[in-house]
N, C-alpha and C positions, 0 to 999 in steps of 0.2 A: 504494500500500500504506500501510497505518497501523501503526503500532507502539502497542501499548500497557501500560502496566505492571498484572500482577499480582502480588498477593502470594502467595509459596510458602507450605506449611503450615510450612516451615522459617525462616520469617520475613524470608529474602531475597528480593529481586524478581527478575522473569524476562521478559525484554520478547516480546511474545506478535504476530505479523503477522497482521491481518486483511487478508483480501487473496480478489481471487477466482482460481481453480484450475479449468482444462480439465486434464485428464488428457491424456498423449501416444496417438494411436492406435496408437504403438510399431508403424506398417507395416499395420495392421490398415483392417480397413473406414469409412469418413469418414460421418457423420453428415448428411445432406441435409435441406433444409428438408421433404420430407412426411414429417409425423410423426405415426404412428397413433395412438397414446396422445390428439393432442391432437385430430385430424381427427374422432372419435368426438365430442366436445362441441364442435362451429362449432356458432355459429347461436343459439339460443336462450341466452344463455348465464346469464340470472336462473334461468331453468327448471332446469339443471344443477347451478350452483352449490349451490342451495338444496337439492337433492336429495341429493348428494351429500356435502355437508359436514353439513347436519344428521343425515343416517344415521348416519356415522361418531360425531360428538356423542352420538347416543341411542347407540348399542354401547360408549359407552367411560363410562356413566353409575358414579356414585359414589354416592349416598345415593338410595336409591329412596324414600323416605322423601318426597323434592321431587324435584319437576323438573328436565330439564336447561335450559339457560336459552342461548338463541345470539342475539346478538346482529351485526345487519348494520350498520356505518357507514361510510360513504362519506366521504374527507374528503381534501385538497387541498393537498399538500404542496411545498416547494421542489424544485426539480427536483437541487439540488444535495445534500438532503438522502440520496437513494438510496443508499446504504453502497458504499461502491467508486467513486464517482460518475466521477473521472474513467478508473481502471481499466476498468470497463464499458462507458465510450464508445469506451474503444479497441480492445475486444474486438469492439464492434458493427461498425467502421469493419473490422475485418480480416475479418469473417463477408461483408462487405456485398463485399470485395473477393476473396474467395475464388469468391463463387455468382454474376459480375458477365455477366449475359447471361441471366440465367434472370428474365423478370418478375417474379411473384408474389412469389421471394424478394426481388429488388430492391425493388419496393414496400413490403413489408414492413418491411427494414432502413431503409430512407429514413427511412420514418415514423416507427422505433423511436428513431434517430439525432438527429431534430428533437426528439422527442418529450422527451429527455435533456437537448439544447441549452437546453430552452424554460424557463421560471422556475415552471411550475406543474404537478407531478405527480398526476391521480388515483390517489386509492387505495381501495380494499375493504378493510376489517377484519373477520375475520369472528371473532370471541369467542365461546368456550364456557363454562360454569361448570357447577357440580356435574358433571366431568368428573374421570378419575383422571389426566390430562395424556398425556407422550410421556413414555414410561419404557423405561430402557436404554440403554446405552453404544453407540457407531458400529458397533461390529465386531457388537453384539448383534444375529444375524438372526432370535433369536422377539421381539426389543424391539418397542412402537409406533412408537421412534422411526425404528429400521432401516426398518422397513417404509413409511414413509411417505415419509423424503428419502434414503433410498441404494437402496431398492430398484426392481425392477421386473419387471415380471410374477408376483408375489407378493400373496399379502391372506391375512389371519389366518384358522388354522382355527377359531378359538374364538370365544366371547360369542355373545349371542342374534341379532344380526345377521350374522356372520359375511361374511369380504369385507371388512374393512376397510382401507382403504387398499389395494385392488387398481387397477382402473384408473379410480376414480373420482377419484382423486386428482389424475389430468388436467384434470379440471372447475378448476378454480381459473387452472390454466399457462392452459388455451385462452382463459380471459376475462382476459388480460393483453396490454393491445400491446407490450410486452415480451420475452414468454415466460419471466416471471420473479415468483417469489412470496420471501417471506420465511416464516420458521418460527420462531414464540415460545411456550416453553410451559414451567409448573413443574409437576414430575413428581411421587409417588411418594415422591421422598427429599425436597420441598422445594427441588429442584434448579431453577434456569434453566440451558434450554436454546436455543441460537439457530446461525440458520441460513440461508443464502438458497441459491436454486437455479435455475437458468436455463437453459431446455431451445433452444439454437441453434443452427447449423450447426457443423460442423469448419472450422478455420481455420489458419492458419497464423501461430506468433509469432514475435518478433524474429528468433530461430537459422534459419529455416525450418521447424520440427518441425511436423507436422499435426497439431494437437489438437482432439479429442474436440468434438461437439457442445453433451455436457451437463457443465454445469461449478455450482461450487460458491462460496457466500463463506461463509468461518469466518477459524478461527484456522490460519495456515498453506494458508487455503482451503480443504481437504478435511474440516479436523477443526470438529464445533462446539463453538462458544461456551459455555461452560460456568459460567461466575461471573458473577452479576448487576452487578457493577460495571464489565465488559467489553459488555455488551449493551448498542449506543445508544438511545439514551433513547428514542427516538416508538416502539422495538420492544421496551420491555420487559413481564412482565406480571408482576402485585404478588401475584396469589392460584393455585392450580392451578385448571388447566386448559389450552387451546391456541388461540393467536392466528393466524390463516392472514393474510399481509397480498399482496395483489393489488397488484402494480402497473400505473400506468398502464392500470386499469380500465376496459374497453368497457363504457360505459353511455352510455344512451341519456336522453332526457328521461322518459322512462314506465318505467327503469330500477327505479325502490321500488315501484312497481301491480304489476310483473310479476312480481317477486320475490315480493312479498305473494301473488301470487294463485297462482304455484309453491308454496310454502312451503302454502296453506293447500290446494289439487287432493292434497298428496302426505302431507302428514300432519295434516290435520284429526282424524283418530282418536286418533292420539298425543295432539292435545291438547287436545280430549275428553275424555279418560281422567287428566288432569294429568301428565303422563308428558312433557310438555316446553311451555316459552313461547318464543316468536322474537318480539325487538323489532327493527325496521328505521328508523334514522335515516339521516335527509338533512336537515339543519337541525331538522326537527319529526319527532316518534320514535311511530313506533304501534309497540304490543306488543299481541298476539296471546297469549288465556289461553281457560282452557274458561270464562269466567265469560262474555265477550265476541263467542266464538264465534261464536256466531250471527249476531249483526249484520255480523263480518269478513264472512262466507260473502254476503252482502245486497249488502254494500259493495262487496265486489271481484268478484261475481257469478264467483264461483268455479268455473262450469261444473259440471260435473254431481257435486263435491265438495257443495254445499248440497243435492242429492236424497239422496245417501250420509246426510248426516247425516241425514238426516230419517228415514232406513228404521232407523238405529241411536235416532233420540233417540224416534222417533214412532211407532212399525213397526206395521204391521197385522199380524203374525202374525212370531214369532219361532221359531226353530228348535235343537235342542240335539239333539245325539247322539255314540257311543260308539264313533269307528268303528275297524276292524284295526290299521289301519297308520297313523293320524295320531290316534286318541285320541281326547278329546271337542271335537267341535267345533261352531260357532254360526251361523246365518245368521238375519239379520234383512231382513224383506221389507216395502216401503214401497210399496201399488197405488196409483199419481194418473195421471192426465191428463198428458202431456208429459214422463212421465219416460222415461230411455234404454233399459230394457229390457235392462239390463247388473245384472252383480254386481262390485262389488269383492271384490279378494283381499287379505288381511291376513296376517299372522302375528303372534307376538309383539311385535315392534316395533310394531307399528302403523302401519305405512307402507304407504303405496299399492305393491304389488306390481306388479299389472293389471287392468284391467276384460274380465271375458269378459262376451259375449252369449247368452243361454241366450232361443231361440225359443220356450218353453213357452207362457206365456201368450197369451191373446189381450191379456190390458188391460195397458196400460203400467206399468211398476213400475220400483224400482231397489233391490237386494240389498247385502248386507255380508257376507263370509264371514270369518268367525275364528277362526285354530287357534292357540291361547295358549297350549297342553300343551308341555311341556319335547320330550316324544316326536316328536309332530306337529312342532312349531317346527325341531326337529332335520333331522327327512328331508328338508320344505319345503327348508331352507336351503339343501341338498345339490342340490338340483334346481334354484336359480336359478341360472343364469351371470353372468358378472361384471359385469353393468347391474344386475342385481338387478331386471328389470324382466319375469320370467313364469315360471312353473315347466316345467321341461322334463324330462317324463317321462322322457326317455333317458339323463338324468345322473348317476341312481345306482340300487342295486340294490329291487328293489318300490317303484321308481315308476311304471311301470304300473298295479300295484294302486292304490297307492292316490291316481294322479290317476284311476283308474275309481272305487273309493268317492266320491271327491271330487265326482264330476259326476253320481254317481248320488243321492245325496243331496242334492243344490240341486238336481237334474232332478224326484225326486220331491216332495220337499220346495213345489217352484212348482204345481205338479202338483196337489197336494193343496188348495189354495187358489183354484181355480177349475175351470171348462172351460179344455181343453187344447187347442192346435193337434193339430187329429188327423191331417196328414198334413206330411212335413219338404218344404220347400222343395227342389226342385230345386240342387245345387248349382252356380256361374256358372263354368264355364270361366276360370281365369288368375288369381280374383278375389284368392285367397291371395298373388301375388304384391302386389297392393295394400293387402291387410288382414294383417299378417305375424302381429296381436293377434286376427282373428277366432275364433271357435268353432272347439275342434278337432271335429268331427260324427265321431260313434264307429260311426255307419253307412258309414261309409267304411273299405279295406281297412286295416288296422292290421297292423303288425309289433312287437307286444307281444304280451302274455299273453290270454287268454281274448278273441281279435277277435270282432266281429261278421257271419257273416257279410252281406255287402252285396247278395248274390242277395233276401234276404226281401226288400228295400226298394227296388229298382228292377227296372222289367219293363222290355221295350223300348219302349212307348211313350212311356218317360221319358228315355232315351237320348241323347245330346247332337246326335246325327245326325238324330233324329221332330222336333225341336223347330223349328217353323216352316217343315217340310219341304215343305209347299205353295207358300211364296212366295218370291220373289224377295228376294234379300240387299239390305236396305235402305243405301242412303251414308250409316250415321249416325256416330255419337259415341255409347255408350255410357253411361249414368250409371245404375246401378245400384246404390240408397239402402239401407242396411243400415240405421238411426235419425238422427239428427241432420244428420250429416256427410254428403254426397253424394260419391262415390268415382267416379271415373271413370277408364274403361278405355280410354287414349289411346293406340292403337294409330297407329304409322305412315303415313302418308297417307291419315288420314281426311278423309272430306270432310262440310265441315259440314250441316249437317241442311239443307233446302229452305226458304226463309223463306217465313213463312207467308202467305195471302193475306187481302187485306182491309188495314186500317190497322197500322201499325208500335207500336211499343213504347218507352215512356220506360224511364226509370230504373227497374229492381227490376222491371220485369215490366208496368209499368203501361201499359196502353193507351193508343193515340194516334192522330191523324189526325183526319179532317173530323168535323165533328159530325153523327149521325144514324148513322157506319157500324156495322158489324156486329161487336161485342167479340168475338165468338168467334172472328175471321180471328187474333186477336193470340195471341203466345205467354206463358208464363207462363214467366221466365227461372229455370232449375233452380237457382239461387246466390237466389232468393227463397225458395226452400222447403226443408223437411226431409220427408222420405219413408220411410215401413214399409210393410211388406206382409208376408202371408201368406197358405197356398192351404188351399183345403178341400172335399175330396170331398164331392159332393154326388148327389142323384139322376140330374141334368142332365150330369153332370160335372164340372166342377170349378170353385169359388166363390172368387175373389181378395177379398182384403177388402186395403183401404190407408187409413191413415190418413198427412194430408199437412197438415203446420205450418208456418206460415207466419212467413218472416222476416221480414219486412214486408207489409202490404199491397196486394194482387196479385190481377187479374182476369187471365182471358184461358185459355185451353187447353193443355193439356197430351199430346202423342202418347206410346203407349206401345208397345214394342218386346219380342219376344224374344231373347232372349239362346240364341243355339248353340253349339257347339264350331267349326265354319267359317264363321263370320259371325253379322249381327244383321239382324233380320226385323221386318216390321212385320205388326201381328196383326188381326185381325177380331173386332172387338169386337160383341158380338150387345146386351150392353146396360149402361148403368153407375146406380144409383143410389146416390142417399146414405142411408145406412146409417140414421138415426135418424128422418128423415122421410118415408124413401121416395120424394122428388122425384126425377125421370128426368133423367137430361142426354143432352142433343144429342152424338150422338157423328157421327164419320164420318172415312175415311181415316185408320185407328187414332188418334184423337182423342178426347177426351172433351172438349167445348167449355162454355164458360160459366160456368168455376169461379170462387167467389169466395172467395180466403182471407184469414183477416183477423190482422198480425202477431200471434203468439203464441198465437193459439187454432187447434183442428185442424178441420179436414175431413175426414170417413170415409167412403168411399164402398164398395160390394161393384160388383164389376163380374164379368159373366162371357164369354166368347168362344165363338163361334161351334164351333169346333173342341170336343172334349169331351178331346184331349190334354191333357194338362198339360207346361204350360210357365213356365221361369224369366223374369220380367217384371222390366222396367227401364222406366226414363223417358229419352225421347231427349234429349240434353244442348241445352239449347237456352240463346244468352246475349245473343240479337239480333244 
């Protein structure tokens, strides 16, 4: 514990203990290392952070006038430096002896325990400005500040973002090998405020008494820090706004590219619009402005964030309308070659919501949806759940309506800008359990408002039972390509596909073996390519058309499968050409032999099958 002196307003001093505080569990339930708050953000943890902390940033903005401005620094501290230093090692040592038989937690404390011992501490700083800070007293639960370090299971119902600090606020604990952040920030009145927090097991102290998992450092422990002459120096801040600092930060060497390339996938739009800059230092500082923009998106090849921009900076057809229940809203539509065939979702903030898929088009494109209306921005906000990451019509009252406005005007909207897919794809059995973001298809039976019936759109020849009901259930692996990303349906003792005959296969799909053999024996590994399709009634019956991009450079054949509700089928292919030349490929034993794709550009081929059925088509996982 430390003592330290402040001055009263009464002009005498008051010795004040900084120290850290587990609460008793007073008999009550013990605190276990699985912790959902934090289990939610493993894993990626640039991706989270950045998501997370900037959101809150942009909802807590002060001069709209400029931007919010967040700054990421990474920097490298004495290990003795950690407030409580030796306090907290002895808390870890009694966590570590409390859960002593359970792995994961052992490992865990081990690490945390060296970690402490060791002479050099990472840290994450993560700084906001043009922010209004954390305003309100401890006990205050509509405060920012309550809600962020005393609460939980809570997030604000107000400001354009709304949610803040609900369980996003996890994203910071989970990227600590510690499980431990600190809180700096000047408020509202001018105030500094400080704070640390440490989400551990129950443990047991000196007396025996079982304490609390989640424990506190202030004044007294529970209470914070309140006078800038009490707050240690590496934690205080000179201007308003809010300091998050990470301890013992999980970063990797590729820790600032990732971050960069999170920060620009989730709010490119934001800062487009000037509505926020993020600089990221690690020795050398890039910031991120709309002036720059573009190059970032180049640089970090932002994934399908640099086609977003492009449909909003460059768009071939933009869209505005007035609708019921969200007001006036925007879509911008950008047609190129190799784009995902997705829309982003916006709202006011300007933050990546989600990307849906809308089948409409036959040509590739990539959309922008924006509902900036006070109205609109409203309901929206009422329908995301606490990831803030999709609108879920169920979650409040006319969200039915108007997620059906929503999808009927980007449906017609696409519509209007070309020839349309004239018939919907087969839906895949199970596929939703691996696409949790896919299309919701409103031809499917609904339990909202105004359903569609689903008799107009499927007969029984469509039926999950007609589909490849001739043949015999293929051994395969499933892979059934919605754009980009290849998804696969890895069911329980599958057995791998039959390797193919003729000469074997290099890296990436590329063929191999004696010189003179036959490239069509080789397969074309589905991890070299990205894959779409669509089907389309025709006189003959039914017309697939696919377009398939190449990851790298890749010869060799590709087998194509139906997809049923009790197994996967292999089909009979009557014939396949390529779309723009008309050249025929060698097909046989559902194969289509002799492809050559070339990385980054597409192949399109129309193939159609024997059967005049219509069936959901996949590509057999194949990886040599």
């Amino acid at each position: 514990m430390a003592k330290l002196e402040k001055k009263s307003s009464g002009s005498k001093t008051q010795a004040e203990t900084l120290c850290w505080y587990f609460p008793s569990t007073d008999h009550g339930e013990n605190d276990g290392f699985a912790d959902s708050l934090l289990e939610y953000f493993q894993g990626d943890h640039e991706k989270y952070i950045a998501r997370e902390t900037i959101q809150n940033a942009v909802d807590a903005r002060l001069d709209y006038d400029k931007p919010v401005s967040v700054v990421f620094e990474r920097l490298s501290i004495p290990a003795s430096s950690l407030p409580g230093h030796g306090e907290f090692l002895n808390r870890l040592n009694r966590c570590f002896a409390f859960i002593k038989g359970q792995d994961k937690a052992e490992q865990f404390f081990n690490s945390a325990i060296a970690i402490v011992k060791g002479g050099k501490l990472p840290l994450l700083r993560i700084s906001d400005f043009n922010t209004v800070g954390l305003s309100g007293a401890d006990d205050d639960v509509d405060g920012n500040w309550y809600r962020l370090v005393k609460a939980a299971g809570t997030s604000s119902p107000k400001g354009v973002a709304g949610g803040s600090f609900g369980i996003g606020k996890g994203a910071p604990i989970a990227a600590s090998t510690l499980r431990t952040v600190f809180y700096s920030s000047v408020n509202d009145k001018g105030e500094a405020v400080f704070q640390g927090k440490a989400r551990l097991v129950s443990h047991h102290d000196e007396d025996r008494d079982v304490r609390q998992g989640v424990g506190f450092f202030g004044i007294s422990g529970y209470k914070a820090v309140r006078n800038a002459d009490v707050v240690p120096e590496l934690f205080k801040r000179s201007e308003r706004g809010t300091d998050i600092l990470i301890t013992g930060y999980k970063s990797g060497e590729d820790w600032q590219r990732k971050l960069i390339k999170s920060v620009l996938h989730n709010f490119w739009l934001s800062i487009l619009h000037g509505d926020l800059e993020v600089t990221v230092k690690n020795g050398s500082e890039k910031t991120i402005t709309k002036e720059n923009l573009r190059d970032c998106l180049e640089e970090y090849d932002a994934e399908d964030a640099k086609f977003f921009f492009e449909a909003v900076s460059n768009w071939t057809q933009k869209f505005e309308q007035d609708l019921k229940y969200l007001g006036k809203v925007s879509l911008f539509v950008r047609k190129q070659e190799n784009y995902p065939g997705k829309v982003m979702m916006a709202r006011k903030p300007k933050m990546l919501v989600w990307e849906k898929p809308y089948r409409v088009l036959r040509e590739p494109y990539a959309g922008v949806f924006i509902c900036s209306n006070d109205k609109g921005n409203d309901l929206l906000r009422d329908l995301e759940p606490p990831a803030h990451d999709k609108w879920d019509r169920d979650r409040a009252v006319n969200g039915w309506a108007a997620m059906k406005e929503l999808d009927d005007f980007i449906k017609q909207s696409l519509k209007s800008m070309g020839e349309a897919i004239t018939s919907e794809p087969q839906d895949i059995p199970g596929l939703d359990r691996y696409l949790p973001d896919s299309e919701d298809r409103d031809y499917m039976p609904q339990h909202g408002p105004d359903p569609i019936d689903p008799s107009e759109l499927f007969g029984e020849e469509e039926s999950g039972r007609e589909v490849g009901a001739e043949k015999e259930p293929a051994d395969a692996e499933i892979e059934t390509v919605i754009r980009k990303g290849i998804v696969t349906n890895k069911s329980a003792g599958t057995v791998k596909p039959t390797p193919p005959k003729g000469p074997g296969e290099g890296p990436r799909g590329r063929p191999t073996g004696e010189e003179g053999g036959e490239k069509e024996g080789a397969r074309i590994k589905t991890s070299s390519i990205s894959f779409r399709s669509f089907v389309q009634k025709s006189e003959g019956g039914f017309e697939y058309h696919f377009v398939i991009t190449g990851r790298d450079d890749c010869e060799g054949a590709i087998r194509l499968v139906a997809v049923g509700d009790d197994g996967n089928y292999p089909v009979d292919i009557k014939s396949a050409t390529e779309t723009a030349s008309g050249k025929k490929y060698k097909i046989g034993d559902s194969m289509i032999m002799d492809l050559s794709v070339k990385n980054g550009k597409s192949l399109k081929l129309t193939v159609q099958l024997a059967s005049k059925k219509k069936y959901a088509l996949g590509i057999e996982n194949y990886e040599g």
